[in-house]
C-alpha positions as CSV (number, residue, x, y, z in Angstrom):
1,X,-94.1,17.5,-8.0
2,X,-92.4,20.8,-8.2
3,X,-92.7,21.7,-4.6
4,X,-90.7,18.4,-4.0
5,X,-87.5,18.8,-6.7
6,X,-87.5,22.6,-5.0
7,X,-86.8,20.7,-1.3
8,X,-84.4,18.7,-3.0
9,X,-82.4,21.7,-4.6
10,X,-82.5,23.5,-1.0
11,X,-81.6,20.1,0.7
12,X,-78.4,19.8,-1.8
13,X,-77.1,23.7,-1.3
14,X,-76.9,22.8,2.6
15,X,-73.0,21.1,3.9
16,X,-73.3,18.2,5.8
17,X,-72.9,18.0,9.3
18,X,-70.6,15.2,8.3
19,X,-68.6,17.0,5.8
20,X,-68.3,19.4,8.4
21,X,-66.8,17.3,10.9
22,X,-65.4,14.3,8.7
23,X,-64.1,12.4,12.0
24,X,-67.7,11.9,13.0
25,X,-69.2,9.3,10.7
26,X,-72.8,9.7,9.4
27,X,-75.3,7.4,11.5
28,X,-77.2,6.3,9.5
29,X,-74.1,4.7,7.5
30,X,-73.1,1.4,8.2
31,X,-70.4,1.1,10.6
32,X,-68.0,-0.4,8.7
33,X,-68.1,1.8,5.7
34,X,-65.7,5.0,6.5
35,X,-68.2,8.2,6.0
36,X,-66.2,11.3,5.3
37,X,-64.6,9.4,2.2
38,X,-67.8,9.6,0.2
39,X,-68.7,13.3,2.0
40,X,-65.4,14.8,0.6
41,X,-65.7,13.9,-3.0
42,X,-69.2,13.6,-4.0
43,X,-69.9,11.5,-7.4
44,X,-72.1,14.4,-9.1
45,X,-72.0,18.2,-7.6
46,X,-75.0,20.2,-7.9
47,X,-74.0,23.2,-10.1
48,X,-75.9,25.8,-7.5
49,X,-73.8,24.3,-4.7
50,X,-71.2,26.5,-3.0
51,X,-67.0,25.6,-3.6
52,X,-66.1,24.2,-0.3
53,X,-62.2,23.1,0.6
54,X,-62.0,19.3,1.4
55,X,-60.4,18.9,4.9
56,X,-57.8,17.7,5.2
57,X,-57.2,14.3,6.0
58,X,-55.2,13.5,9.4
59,X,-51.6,13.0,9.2
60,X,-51.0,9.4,10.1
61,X,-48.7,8.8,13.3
62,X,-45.2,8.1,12.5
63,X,-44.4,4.2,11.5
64,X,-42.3,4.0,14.7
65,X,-45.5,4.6,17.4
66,X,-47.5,2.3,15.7
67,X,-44.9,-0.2,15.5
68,X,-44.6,0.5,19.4
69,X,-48.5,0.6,20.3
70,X,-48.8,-2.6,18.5
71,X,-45.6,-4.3,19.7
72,X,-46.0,-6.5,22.8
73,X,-41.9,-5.9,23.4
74,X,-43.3,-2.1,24.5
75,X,-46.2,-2.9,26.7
76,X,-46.4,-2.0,29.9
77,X,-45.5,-4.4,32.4
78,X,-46.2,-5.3,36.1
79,X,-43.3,-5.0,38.7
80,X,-43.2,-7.0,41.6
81,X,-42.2,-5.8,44.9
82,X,-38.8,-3.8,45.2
83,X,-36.8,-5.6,48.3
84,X,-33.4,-4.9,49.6
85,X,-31.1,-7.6,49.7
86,X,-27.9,-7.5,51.9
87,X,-25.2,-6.6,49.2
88,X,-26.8,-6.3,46.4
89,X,-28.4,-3.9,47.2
90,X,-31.7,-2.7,46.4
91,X,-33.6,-4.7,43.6
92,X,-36.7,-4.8,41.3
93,X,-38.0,-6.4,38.1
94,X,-41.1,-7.0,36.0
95,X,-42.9,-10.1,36.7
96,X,-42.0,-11.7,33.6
97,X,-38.5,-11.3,34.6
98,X,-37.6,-9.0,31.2
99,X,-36.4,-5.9,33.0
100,X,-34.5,-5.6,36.3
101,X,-32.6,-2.9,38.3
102,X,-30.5,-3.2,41.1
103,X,-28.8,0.0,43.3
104,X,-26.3,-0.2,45.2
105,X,-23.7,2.3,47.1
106,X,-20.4,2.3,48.8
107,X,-18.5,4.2,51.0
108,X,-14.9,4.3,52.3
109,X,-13.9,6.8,55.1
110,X,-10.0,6.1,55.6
111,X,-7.7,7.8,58.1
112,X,-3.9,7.9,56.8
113,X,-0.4,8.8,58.7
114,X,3.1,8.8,56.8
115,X,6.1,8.6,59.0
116,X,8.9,9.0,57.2
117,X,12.2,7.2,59.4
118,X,14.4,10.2,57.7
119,X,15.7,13.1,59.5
120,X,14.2,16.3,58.8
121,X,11.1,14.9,56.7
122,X,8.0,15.5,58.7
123,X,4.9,13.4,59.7
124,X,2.1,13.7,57.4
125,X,-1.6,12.3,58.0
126,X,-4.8,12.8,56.3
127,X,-8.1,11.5,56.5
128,X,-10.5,11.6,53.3
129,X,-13.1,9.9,51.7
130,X,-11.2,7.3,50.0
131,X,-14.3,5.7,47.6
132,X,-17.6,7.0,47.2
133,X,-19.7,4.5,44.5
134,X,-22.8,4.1,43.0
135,X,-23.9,1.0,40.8
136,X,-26.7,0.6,38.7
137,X,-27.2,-2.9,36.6
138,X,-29.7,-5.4,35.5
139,X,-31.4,-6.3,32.3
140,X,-33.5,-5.2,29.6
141,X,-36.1,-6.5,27.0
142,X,-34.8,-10.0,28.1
143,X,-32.4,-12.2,31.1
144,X,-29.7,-12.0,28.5
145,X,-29.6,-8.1,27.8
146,X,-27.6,-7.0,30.8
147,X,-26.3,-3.8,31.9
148,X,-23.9,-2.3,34.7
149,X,-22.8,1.3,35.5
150,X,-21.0,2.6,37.6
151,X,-19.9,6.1,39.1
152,X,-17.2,7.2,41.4
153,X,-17.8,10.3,43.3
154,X,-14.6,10.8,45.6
155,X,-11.1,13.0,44.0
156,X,-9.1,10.0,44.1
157,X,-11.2,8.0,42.4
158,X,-12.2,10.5,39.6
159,X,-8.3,11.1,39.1
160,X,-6.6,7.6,39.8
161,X,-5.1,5.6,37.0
162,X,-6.5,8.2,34.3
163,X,-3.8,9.2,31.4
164,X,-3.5,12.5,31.6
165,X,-3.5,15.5,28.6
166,X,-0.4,16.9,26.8
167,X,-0.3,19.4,29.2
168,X,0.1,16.6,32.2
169,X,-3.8,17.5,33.3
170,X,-5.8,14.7,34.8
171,X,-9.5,15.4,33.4
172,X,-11.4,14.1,36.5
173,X,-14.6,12.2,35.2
174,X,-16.7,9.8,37.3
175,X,-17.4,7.5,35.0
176,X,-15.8,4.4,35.7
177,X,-17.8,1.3,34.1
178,X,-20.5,1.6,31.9
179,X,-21.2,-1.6,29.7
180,X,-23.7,-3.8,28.3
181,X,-23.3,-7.3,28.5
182,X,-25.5,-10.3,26.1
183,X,-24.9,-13.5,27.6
184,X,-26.9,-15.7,25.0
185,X,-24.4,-18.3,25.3
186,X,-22.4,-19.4,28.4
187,X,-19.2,-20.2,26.8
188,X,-19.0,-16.6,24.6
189,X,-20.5,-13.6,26.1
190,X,-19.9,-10.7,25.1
191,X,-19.2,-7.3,27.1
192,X,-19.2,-4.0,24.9
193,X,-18.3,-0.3,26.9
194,X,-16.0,0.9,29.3
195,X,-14.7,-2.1,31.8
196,X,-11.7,-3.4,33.8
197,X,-9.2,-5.1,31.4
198,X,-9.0,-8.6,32.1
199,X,-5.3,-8.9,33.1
200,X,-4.4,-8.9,36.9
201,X,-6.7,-10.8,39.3
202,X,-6.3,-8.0,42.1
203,X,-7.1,-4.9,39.9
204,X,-10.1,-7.3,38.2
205,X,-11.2,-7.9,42.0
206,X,-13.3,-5.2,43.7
207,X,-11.5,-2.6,46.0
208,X,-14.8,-3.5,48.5
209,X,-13.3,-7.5,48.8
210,X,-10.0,-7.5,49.9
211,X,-8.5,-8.4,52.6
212,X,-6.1,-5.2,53.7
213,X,-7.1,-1.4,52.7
214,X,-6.2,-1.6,49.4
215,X,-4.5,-2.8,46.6
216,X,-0.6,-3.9,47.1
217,X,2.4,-2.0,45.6
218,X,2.5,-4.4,42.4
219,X,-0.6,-3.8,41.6
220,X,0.2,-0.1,41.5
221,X,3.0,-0.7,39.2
222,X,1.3,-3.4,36.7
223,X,-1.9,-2.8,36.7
224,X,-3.9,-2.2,33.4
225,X,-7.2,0.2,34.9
226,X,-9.9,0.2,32.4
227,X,-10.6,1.5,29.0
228,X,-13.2,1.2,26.2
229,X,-13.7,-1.7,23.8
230,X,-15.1,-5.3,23.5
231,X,-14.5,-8.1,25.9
232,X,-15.6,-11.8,25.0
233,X,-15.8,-14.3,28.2
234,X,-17.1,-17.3,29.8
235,X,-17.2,-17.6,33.6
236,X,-17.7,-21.7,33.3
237,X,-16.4,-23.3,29.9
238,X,-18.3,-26.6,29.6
239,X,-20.4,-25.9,32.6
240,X,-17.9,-28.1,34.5
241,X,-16.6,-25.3,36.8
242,X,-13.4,-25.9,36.0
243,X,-11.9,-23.5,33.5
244,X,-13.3,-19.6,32.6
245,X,-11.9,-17.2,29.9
246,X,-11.6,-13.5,29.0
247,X,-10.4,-11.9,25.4
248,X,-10.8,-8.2,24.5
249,X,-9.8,-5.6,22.6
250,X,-9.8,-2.2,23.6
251,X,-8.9,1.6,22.0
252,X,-5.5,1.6,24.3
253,X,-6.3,5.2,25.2
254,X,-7.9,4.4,29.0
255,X,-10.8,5.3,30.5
256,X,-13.0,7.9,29.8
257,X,-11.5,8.8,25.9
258,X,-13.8,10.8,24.0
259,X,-11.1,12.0,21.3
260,X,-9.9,10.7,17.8
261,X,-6.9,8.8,17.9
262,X,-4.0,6.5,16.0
263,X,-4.6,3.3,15.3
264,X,-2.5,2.1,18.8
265,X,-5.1,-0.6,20.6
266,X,-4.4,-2.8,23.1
267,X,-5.1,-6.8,23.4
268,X,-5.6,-9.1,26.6
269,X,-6.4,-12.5,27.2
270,X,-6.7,-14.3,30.6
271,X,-7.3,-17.9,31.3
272,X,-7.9,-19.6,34.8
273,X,-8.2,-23.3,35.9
274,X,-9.9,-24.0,39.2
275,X,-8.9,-27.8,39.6
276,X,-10.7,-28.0,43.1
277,X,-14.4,-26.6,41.6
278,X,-15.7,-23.4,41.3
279,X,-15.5,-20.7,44.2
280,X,-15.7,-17.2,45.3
281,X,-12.3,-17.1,43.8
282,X,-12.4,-12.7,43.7
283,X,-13.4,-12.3,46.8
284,X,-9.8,-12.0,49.0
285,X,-9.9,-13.6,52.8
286,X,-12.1,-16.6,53.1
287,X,-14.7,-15.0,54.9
288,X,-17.0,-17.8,54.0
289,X,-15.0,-20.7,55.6
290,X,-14.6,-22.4,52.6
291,X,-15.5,-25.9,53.7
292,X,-12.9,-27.7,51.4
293,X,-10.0,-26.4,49.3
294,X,-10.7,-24.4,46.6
295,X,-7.7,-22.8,44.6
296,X,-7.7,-20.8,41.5
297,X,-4.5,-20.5,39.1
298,X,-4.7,-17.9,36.3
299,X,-2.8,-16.4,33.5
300,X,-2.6,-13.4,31.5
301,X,-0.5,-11.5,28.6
302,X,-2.1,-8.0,27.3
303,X,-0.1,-6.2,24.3
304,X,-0.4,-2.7,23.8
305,X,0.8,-1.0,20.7
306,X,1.6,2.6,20.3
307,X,1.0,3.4,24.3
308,X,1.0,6.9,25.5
309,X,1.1,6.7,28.8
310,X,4.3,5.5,31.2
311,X,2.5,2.7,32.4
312,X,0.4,2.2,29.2
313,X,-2.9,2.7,29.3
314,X,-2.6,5.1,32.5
315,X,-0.5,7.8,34.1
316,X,1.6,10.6,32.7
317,X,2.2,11.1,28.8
318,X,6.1,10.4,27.7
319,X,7.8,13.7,28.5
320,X,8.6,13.8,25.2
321,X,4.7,13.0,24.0
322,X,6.1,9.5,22.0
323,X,4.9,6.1,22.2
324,X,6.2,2.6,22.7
325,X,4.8,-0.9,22.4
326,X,4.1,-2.8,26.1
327,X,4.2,-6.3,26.5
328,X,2.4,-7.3,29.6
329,X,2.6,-11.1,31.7
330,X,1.2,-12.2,34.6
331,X,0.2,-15.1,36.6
332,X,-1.7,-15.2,40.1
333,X,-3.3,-18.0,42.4
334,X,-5.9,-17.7,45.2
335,X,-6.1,-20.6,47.7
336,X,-9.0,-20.5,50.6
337,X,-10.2,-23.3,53.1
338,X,-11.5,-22.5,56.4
339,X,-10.7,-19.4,57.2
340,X,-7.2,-19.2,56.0
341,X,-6.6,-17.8,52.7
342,X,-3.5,-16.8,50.4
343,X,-2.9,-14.9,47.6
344,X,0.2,-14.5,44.9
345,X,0.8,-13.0,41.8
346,X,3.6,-12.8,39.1
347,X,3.9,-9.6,36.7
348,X,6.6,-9.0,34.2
349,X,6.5,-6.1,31.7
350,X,8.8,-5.0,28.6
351,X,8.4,-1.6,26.8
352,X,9.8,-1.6,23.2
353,X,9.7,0.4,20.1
354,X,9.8,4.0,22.0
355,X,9.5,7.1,19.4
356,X,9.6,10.2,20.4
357,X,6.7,12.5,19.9
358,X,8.9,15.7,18.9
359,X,8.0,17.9,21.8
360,X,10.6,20.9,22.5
361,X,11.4,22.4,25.7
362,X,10.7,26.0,26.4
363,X,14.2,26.8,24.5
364,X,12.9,25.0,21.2
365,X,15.5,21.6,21.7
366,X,13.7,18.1,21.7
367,X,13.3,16.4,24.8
368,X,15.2,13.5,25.2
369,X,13.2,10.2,24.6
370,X,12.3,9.2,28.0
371,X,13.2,5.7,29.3
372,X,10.4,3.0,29.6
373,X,9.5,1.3,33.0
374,X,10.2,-2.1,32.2
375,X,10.4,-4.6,35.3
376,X,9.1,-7.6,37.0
377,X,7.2,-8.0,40.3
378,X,5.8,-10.6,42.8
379,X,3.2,-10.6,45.9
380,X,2.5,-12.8,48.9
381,X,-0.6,-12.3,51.2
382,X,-1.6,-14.8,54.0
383,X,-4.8,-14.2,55.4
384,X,-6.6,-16.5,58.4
385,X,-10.1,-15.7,59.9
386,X,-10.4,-16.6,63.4
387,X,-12.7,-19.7,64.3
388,X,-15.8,-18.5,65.7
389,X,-14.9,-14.9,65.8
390,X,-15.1,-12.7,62.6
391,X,-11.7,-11.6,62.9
392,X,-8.9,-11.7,60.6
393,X,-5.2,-11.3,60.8
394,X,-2.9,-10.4,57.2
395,X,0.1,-10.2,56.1
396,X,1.8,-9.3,52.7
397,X,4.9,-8.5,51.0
398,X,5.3,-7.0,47.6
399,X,8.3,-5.8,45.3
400,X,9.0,-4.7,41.7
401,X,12.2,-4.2,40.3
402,X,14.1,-3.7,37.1
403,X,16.2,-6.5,35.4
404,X,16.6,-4.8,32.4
405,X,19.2,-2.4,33.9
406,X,20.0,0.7,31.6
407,X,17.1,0.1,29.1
408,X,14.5,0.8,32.3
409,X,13.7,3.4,34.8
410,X,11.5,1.3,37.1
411,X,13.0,1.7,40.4
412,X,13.2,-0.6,42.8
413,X,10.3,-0.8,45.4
414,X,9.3,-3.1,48.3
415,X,6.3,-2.8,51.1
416,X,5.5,-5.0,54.2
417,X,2.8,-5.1,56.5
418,X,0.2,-6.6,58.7
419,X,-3.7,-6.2,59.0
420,X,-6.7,-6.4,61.1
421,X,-10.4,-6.9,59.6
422,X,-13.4,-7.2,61.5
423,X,-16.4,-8.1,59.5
424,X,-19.6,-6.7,61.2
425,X,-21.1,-8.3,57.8
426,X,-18.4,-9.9,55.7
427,X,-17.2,-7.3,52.9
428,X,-20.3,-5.0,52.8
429,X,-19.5,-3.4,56.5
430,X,-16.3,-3.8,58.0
431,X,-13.3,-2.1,60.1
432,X,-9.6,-2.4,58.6
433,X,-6.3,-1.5,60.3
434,X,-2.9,-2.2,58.6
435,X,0.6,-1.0,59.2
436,X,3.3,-0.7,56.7
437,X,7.0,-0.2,55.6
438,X,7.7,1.3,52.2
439,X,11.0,1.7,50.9
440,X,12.8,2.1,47.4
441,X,16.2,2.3,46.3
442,X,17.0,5.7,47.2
443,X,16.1,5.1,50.9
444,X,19.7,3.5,51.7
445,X,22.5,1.8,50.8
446,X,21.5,-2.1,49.8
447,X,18.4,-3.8,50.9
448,X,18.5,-3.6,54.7
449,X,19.5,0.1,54.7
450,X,17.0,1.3,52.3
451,X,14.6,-0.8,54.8
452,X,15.3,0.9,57.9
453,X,14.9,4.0,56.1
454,X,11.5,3.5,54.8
455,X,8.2,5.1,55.8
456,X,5.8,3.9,57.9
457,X,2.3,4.2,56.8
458,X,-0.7,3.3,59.2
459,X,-4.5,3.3,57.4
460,X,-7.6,2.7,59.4
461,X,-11.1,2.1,57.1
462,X,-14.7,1.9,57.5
463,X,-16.3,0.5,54.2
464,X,-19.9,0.3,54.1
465,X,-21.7,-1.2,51.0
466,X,-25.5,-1.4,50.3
């Protein structure tokens, strides 16, 4: 009898091999039951026995993990097979179709020559690497989560139609889109980032779809660029492929803005009817031989308030650093069917409400407020694909011009020319030859003078897209 309470005592001064190691459960304790519970505080403690330190339980993993480990929104999924598909790019998604990411790139290698038909000016050419993109997009934790990025790695398009500083800088970024898009329901989806504002069709349209090298000389004069905000839109109201939308309102401070600002934003709306059905209606030429008539008639107004740039949203700061409000209208119409194609479009802008921003010259007087480019402008471009052959001839004429006489500085400015296109593969690779004239008001003495006065500019391109 004493021999056995003396085993006991020596048995109860020994630690546990599970107290020792409290992840590592006793065996002989049912499964269920957690072990080192009962280990760590023991009901009655011999008085011989030694002060030991509980250990310490394990610090739990953070809410988040756990919500992630046991969240089925977070589990791994299979991706099928990445495949390239002939513009678009190259593609792949999960099985279930959740996630999805497409790559594509684009090049344009242009050759330029400027003759000016002036005495004593000189013959200028240049060849340079025009556009130089990279697009990522596709869709995330659902079909309706979309996404779409896009860089530009060339000079002129990390500098063109970016408001410069005070100074007159241009901070070269290449950002150029970068938005997410939820397109629950057909009739309002929303767009949220940096984006094209929906006002012109041409400057909406991708520089790889048109039908000459680039964009005309109204474009350059009206066009809006991008900036940051919100965008609400439906590409088929009703689902009868008649009628599409765009509302948005944006910071007003263009693209690439990472600064505090006034309270200055600007608004645009566009609407389009396409009585005829739906169509690759921003795509210019009808390289797809549009079986029947298609045409597509739109409409825009944008209002800017407290615009810092001469054009708005873009190019140089007022001399004087001010603002002014910019009420912006247009209308365009695309027409395709077979082959031939034509595009026109209608801008008209008024700049009101300038104040100066009270900068001084280097002798300490104000700058005089600087006059606002108010004007109206029109295009024409006829386009025909040859039958059988995938050439296509174009032509286009373009003007702007003040009507608002001494409350404007827009001066007047006209171009016309002629193209060549040869699709090798419809946008994605082709070769592009146009010749111009571009004159102003200062070239001459009335219309026709300034005419024969004007420069001649000659641009072959190479794009290829992937």
């Amino acid at each position: 009898m004493l021999a056995s309470l003396t085993a006991l005592l020596v048995l109860a001064q020994e630690p546990s091999a599970a107290a020792e190691n409290p992840r590592e459960p006793d065996p002989s304790a049912p499964t269920e039951v957690p072990a080192p519970e009962v280990m760590d505080e023991p009901d009655v403690a011999p008085e011989s026995a030694p002060v030991t330190t509980p250990t310490p339980t394990p610090t739990p993993a953070p809410v988040e993990a756990k919500v992630e480990a046991g969240d089925p929104r977070f589990d791994p999924t299979p991706v099928q097979a990445t495949r390239f598909v002939p513009g678009k790019g190259f593609e792949t998604a999960s099985k279930d179709g959740r996630f999805s990411l497409q790559i594509r790139a684009r090049a344009q290698i242009r050759y330029e020559l400027l003759h000016p038909n002036v005495e004593g000016e000189n013959t200028e050419q240049v060849m340079m690497l025009r556009r130089l993109r990279l697009q990522f997009q596709g869709n995330v934790f659902g079909k309706h989560n979309r996404y779409y990025i896009q860089f530009g790695f060339s000079d002129p398009d990390m500098s063109n139609a970016v408001l410069a500083d005070e100074d007159g800088q241009i901070n070269k970024n290449p950002i150029r889109d970068a938005r997410a898009e939820f397109d629950y329901l057909r009739d309002f989806t929303v767009w949220a980032g940096q984006m094209k504002i929906p006002f012109s069709r041409q400057r909406v349209n991708s520089s790889g779809n048109l039908n000459m090298v680039d964009r005309s000389l109204l474009n350059e004069e009206f066009q809006l660029d991008r900036d940051i905000g919100v965008q609400f839109l439906s590409k088929d109201i009703g689902g009868k492929g008649w009628f599409a939308y765009n509302a948005g309102v944006f910071m007003g401070e263009g693209r690439n803005n990472w600064d505090h600002s006034d309270l200055g934003m600007l608004y645009a709306a566009r609407f389009e009817i396409t009585p005829l059905g739906k169509f690759e209606d921003y795509s210019e030429g009808d390289v797809e031989r549009t079986p029947t008539p298609k045409l597509s008639i739109g409409g825009a107004y944008a209002f800017q308030d407290r615009g810092k740039g001469t054009h708005g949203v873009w190019g140089p700061r007022w001399a004087d650093l001010g603002t002014a409000n910019f009420h912006n209208v247009g209308a365009d119409a695309i027409f395709k069917f077979q082959g031939l194609s034509f595009n026109t479009a209608f801008h008209w802008r008024k700049i009101v409400d300038r104040k100066s921003g009270g900068a001084v010259d280097e002798d300490g007087n104000l700058v005089p407020i600087e006059i606002g480019r108010s004007g109206l402008g029109w295009l024409g471009q006829l386009g025909y694909l040859v039958p059988k052959i995938d050439l296509e001839v174009v032509g286009r004429y373009a003007f702007v011009r003040d009507v608002f006489g001494d409350a404007s500085s827009m001066p007047a400015r006209d171009e016309a020319g002629l193209g060549v296109n040869y699709y090798f593969a419809g946008h994605n690779l082709k070769l592009q030859l146009d010749y111009f004239r571009l004159w102003d008001e200062d070239k001459g003495d009335g219309w026709a003078d300034a005419a024969k006065h004007g420069t001649d500019r000659v641009r072959l391109q190479l794009q290829i897209a992937f």
